[in-house]
C-alpha positions, 0 to 999 in steps of 0.5 A: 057176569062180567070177567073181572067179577068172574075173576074176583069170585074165582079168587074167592073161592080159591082162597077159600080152598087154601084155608081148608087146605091148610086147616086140614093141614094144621089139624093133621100135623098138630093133633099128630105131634101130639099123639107122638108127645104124648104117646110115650108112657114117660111123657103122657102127663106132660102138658106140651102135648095137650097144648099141641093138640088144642093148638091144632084144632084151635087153628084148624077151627079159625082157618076153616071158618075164614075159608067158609067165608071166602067161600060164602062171600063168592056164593054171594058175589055170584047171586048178586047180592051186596053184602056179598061183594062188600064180604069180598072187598073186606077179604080181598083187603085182608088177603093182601097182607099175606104174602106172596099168593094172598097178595094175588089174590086179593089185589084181583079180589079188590080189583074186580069188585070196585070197578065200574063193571062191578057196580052195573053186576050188583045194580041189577041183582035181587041179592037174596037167597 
């Protein structure tokens, strides 16, 4: 494998990572904050409580989906295949809005998987699982 495509998966991956990190995250605090909200005889019927706990999972489910793809879209650069680096382009183009670590990351993403290196990896795979 060549480096920038090592590179370009190793971003992948590590983006991926991040999103179930923080989708992780997301569920803790939100579902937490609305055991707190609810928690209290006084406040258990109030409906902020219930919307920050479907707020929590709604995110958590959306960010480990999109960390599921990352992940998927590097087991694909890795097998060869071409949808897996044409996954990889298109989240790489998507980590490059979010600033400051995404923009890293996908700049390597794009980067490793539009060169000439990256052209010879995937003309020489199977590309199937």
């Amino acid at each position: 494998m060549p480096n920038k495509v090592k590179i370009a998966r190793f971003c992948l991956l590590v983006a991926g990572w991040l999103k179930i990190a923080t989708a992780g995250l997301f569920a803790f605090i939100l579902v937490a904050g609305a055991v707190v909200v609810g928690g209290n005889s006084e406040r258990s019927g109030l409906l902020g409580s219930a919307l920050l706990g479907g707020l929590g999972v709604i995110l958590a489910a959306a960010f480990a989906a999109a960390g599921a793809i990352d992940i998927a879209a590097a087991v694909g650069v890795k097998r060869r295949a071409g949808w897996g680096r044409v996954l990889g382009i298109v989240v790489g183009a998507l980590l490059v809005p979010l600033v400051p670590v995404g923009t890293v990351l996908g700049l390597f993403v794009v980067s490793g998987l539009l060169g000439a290196d990256a052209r010879e990896w995937f003309s020489g795979g199977q590309g199937r699982f």
